[in-house]
N, C-alpha and C positions, 0 to 999 in steps of 0.2 A: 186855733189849729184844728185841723181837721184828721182823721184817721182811715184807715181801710174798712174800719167797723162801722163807718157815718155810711147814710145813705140818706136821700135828698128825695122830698117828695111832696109834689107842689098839684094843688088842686083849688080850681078857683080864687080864691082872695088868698086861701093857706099857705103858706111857704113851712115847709117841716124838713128837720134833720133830726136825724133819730137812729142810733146806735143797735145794730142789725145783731151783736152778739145778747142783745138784752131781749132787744123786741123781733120774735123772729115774722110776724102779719103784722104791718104797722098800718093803723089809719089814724088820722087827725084827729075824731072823735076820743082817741084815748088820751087827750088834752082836754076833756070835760070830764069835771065830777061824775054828770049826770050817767055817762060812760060806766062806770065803777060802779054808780050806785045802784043801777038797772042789772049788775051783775054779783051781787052782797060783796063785791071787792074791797069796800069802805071799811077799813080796821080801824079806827080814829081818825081825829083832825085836831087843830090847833087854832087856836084865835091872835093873830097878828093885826096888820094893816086889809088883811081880807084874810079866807080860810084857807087855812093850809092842810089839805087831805091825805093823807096815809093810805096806801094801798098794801091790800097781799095778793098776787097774783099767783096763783093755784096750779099746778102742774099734773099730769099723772105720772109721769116717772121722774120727775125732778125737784129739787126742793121751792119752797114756796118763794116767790121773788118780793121783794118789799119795798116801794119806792113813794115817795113824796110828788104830789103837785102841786104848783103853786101858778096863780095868775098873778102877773104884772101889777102893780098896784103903787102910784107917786102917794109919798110923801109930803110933810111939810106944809106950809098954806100954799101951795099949790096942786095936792091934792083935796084940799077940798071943793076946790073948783072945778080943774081935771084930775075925775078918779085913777083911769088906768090908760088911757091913751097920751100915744107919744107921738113926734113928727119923726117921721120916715125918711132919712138920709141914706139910708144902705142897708141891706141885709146883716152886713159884718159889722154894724155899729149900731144892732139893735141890742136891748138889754140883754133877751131869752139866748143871742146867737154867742154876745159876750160872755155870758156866763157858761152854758154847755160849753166853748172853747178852753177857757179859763178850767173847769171842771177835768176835761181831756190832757190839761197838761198837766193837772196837779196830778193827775192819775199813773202819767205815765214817768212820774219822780217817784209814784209810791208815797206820795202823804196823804198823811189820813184825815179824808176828806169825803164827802159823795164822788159819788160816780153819773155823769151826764148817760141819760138814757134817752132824752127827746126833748128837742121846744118845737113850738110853732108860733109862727107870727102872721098875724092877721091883716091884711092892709085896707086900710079905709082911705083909699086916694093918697094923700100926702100922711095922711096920721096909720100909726099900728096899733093894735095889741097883742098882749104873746103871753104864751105859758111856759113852763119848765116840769118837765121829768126827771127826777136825778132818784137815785136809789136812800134808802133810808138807812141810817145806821142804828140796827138794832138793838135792842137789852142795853141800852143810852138810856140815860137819862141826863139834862142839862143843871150846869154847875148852880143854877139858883137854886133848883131844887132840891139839889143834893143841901145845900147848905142852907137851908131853909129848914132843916131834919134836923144836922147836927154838922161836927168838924169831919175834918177828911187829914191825912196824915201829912206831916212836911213833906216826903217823899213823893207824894202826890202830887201835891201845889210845885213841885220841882219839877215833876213829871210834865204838869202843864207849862211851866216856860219854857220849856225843852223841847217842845213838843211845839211851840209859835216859832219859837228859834230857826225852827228847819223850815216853815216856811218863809220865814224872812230871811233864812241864806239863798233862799233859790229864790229872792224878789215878788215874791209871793203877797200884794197888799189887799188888806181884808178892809174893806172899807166901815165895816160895823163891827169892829169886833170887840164885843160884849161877853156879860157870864153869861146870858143866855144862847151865846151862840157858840159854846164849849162843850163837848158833850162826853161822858164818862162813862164808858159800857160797866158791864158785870165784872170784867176782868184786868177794872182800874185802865185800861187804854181810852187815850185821849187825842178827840176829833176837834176837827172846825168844821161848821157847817155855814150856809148862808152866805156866800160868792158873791151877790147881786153887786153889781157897780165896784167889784176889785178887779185885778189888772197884775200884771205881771211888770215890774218896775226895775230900773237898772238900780246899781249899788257901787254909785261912785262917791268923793269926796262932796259934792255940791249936794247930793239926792239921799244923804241918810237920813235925815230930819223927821221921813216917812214912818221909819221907823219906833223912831221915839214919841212919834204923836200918836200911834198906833197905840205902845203899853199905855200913854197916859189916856188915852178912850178908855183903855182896858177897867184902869186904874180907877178912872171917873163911876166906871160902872158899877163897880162894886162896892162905890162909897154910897152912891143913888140907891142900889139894894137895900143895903145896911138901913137906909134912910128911913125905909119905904115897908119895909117886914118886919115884923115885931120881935121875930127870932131869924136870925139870919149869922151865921158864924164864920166873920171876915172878923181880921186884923192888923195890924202892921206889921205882923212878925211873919203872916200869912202870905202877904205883899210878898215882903223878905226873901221868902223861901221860895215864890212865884221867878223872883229875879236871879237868886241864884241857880237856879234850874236855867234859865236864858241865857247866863253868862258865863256859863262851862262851856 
């Protein structure tokens, strides 16, 4: 979907949409780090499948804007081969265009999620590649690290199934969704982050299934955690209290 706040701005090979109440001068380049870093805008990054950059955009009469970017980047043994380019079938079925849209809707239910502030998509003949701008969710921290420290409270972990709940009442399918893509601010509220390759899905008799493959990724993730960190405070009764928060 698209809104009255998109605006469309195409230069050369770039095709960009870019969300006009965020970005009020938009240009392409501000889908490059180097963009950011030429300006001390670079407030951290993160190491994923490529870098994930943080930005703080500086205002003089407004407060500081905070957003993430992230370049396109395949997975899987097929990214080892091809890194970040895709084949070009359409604009509206590119990843950057799927997700900003995806982003747009979940915004306009009010769940708590990023905010689409820009992609652009690159065209190389038949193949693309693309970026995303989406806003950051502050004073977060993600649910590994949280439990990598210590326990969090039943009402917490309740809060967290409650909180997937509402987007899987509104068809809402997170294609990844991990403890690391949980994120817990300062005042215990709880996000999803990380949209790439989800979709908005119906919710009939034949199509629940989605659903329940979705907790057990969940599920899986945090056994692999427990696995994998030496201290890490996940448990069954943790699980437990994740589910009943989901099935209130």
């Amino acid at each position: 979907m698209t809104t009255s706040q998109d605006k469309t701005f195409v230069l050369d090979n770039d095709h960009c949409l870019y969300n006009c109440d965020e970005i009020s001068h938009f240009s392409p380049e501000m889908l490059n780090a180097e963009y950011w870093q030429l300006r001390n805008a670079i407030t951290g990054s993160a190491q994923g499948r490529g870098t994930t950059w943080f930005i703080g955009v500086k205002h003089r009469n407004k407060p500081t804007q905070h957003w993430v970017l992230r370049h396109y980047y395949r997975g899987g043994l097929i990214g080892k081969v091809i890194n970040d380019t895709y084949l070009f079938t359409g604009m509206k079925n590119t990843r950057a265009a799927k997700e900003y849209a995806l982003l747009q809707h979940m915004s306009s239910l009010s769940l708590p999620a990023p905010k689409a502030v820009a992609y652009r998509v690159t065209r190389y003949g038949i193949f693309y590649k693309a970026d995303l701008l989406s806003s950051r969710i502050t004073q977060a921290t993600d649910l590994v690290d949280i439990l990598s420290k210590g326990s969090i409270t039943d009402a917490l972990w309740q809060n967290i199934g409650a909180t997937i709940k509402r987007f899987h009442d509104q068809g809402i399918y997170h294609h990844d969704l991990n403890s690391h893509n949980i994120l817990i601010n300062d005042e215990n509220e709880v996000f999803l982050i990380d949209f790439d390759r989800g979709e908005v899905r119906t919710d009939n008799a034949s199509d629940v299934r989605w659903k329940q493959d979705n907790m057990a990724r969940l599920e899986r993730s945090f056994l692999k955690e427990q696995k994998k960190l030496s201290q890490f405070h996940f448990t069954n009764e943790n699980w437990l209290n994740l589910l009943t928060g989901y099935n209130k």
